[in-house]
N, C-alpha and C positions, 0 to 999 in steps of 0.2 A: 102057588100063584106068584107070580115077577112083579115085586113092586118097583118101582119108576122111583129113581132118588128127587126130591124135589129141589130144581135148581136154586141157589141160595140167590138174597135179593140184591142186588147191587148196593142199597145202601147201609146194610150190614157189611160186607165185604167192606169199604170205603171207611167203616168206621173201623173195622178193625184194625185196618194198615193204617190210619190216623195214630190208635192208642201206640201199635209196633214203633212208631217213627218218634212219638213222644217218650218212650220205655227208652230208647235209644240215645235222643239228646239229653236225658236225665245221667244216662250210663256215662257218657261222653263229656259233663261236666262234673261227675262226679270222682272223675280220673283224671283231669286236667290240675296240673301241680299248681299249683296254690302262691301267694306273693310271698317275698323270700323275706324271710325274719330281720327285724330293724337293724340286727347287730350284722348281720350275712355285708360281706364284701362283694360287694358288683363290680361288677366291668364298671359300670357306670362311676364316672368322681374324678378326680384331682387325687393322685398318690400323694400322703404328706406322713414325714414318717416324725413319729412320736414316741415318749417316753413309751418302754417296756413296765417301768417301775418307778417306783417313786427314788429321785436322784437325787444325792446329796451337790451343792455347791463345790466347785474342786477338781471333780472328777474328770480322769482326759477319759472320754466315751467309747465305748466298746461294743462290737455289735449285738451282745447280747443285750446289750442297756436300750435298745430301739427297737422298733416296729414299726410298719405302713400298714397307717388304712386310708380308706376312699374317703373324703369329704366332696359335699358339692363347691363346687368354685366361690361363690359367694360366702361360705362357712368357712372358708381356709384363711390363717391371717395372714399378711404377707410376713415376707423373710423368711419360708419354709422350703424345702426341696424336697424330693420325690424318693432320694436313692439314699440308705445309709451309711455306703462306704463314702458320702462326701461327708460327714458327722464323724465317722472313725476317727480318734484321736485329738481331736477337738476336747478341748476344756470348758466347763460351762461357768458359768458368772454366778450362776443364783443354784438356787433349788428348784427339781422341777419336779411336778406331782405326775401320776402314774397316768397315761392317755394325752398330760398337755401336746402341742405341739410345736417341736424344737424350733426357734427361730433365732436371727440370727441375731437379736437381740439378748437371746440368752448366751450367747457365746463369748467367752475373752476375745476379743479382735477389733476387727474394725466398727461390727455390727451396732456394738456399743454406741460410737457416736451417734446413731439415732435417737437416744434420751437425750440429749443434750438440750438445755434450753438455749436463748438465743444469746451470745455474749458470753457463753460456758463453751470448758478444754477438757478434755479429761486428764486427769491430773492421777499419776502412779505412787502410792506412800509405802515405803516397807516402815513394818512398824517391828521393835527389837523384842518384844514380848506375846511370843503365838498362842501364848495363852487369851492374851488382850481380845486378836485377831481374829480369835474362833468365835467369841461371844458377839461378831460383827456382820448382819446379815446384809442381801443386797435393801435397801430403799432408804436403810439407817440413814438418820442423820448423826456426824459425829464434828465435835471439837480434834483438832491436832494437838496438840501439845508437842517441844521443842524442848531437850534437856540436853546443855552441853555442859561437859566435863568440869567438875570446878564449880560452876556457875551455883547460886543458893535458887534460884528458883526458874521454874518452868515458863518457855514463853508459850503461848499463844497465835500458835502461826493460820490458822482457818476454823473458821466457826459457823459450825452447821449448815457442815458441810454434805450433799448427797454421795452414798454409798453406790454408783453404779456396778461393781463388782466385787465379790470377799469370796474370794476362792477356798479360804482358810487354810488346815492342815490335814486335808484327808491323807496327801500322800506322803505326811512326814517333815520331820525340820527339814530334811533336806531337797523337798521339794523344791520347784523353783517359785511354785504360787506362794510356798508357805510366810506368812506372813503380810500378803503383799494385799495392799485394797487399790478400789479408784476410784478417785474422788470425780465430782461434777463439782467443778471451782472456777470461780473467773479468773482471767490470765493474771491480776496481779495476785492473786493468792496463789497461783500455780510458781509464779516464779517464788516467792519465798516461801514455797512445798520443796521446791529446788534444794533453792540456798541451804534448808535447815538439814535437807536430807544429806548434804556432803559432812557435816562436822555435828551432828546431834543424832543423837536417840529420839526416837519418836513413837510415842503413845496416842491414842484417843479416848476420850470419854464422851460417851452420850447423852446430850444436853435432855432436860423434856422436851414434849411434844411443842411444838410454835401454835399458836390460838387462831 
């Protein structure tokens, strides 16, 4: 005997291509890639290129010593560039830790003069003892000392004075940084930084801290 299939209801059908369509945008979000890890470089940012490593004071920079990442615009400090080969060869003033990023305040140059307070020169010291030099960091404050030839005792030619730069001796006595600080002095202690530096030895010693 021929049984007659019984037409299915419409509202079964209706549900079942509901659950289809829901099985589907679950599949559909569960493939959809995911937001990209806090450390991930996006297109999106401000290129700023930064220590590779942590950098000693001294050093003229090398492209291995650097790296770009994205900052948002707002997170960048100014005095930074985008591209490493303008950083190639460039000397830095301080020490810099592993991620900061290079500005051109860390740099021997011009950058410098943006520490400056108002009424301050920056003022260049070779000091005759690189042993001194090396125990000399960037923010220090130091006394000059002035020893000429003969003379029984040491003058006193600037007093606490800011260290804007101590390149020290990473590359040697015969560096051209070696030895060499820069002071933040007002102009009349720059000029008898001058005077003492044509005919004396010059030393510093670091005062304590000021209250």
């Amino acid at each position: 005997m021929l049984r007659l299939r019984r037409p299915r209801s419409p509202l079964l059908l209706a549900r079942r291509l509901a659950a289809a369509a829901l099985v589907a945008l679950a599949l559909a979000l569960a493939l959809r890639p995911g937001p990209a890890p806090a450390g991930d470089r996006s297109p999106a940012g401000l290129p700023v290129v930064v220590a590779a490593t942590d950098l000693p004071a001294g050093i003229a920079l090398t492209p291995g010593d650097l790296r770009v990442v994205r900052l948002l615009p707002q997170a960048a400090p100014d005095g930074v560039v985008g591209e490493p080969a303008l950083l190639v060869h460039r000397v830095l003033a301080g020490p810099v830790r592993r991620g900061e990023p290079i500005t051109d305040a860390r740099l021997v140059g011009a950058g410098l003069t943006t520490l400056l307070a108002p009424g301050e020169v920056a003022a260049p010291v070779r000091l005759a003892d690189l042993a001194v030099a090396a125990l000399v960091r960037t923010g220090d404050r130091v006394d000059v000392l002035a020893t000429v030839a003969g003379a029984g005792a040491a003058e006193r030619v600037a007093s606490g004075a800011r260290v804007l730069a101590a390149p020290g001796q990473d590359g040697g006595d015969d560096a051209p940084g070696a030895g060499l600080l820069l002071l933040a002095v007002d102009e009349e202690t720059a000029a008898r930084l001058a005077a003492a530096s044509a005919g004396a030895t010059l030393t510093v010693n670091l005062p304590p801290p000021r209250n």
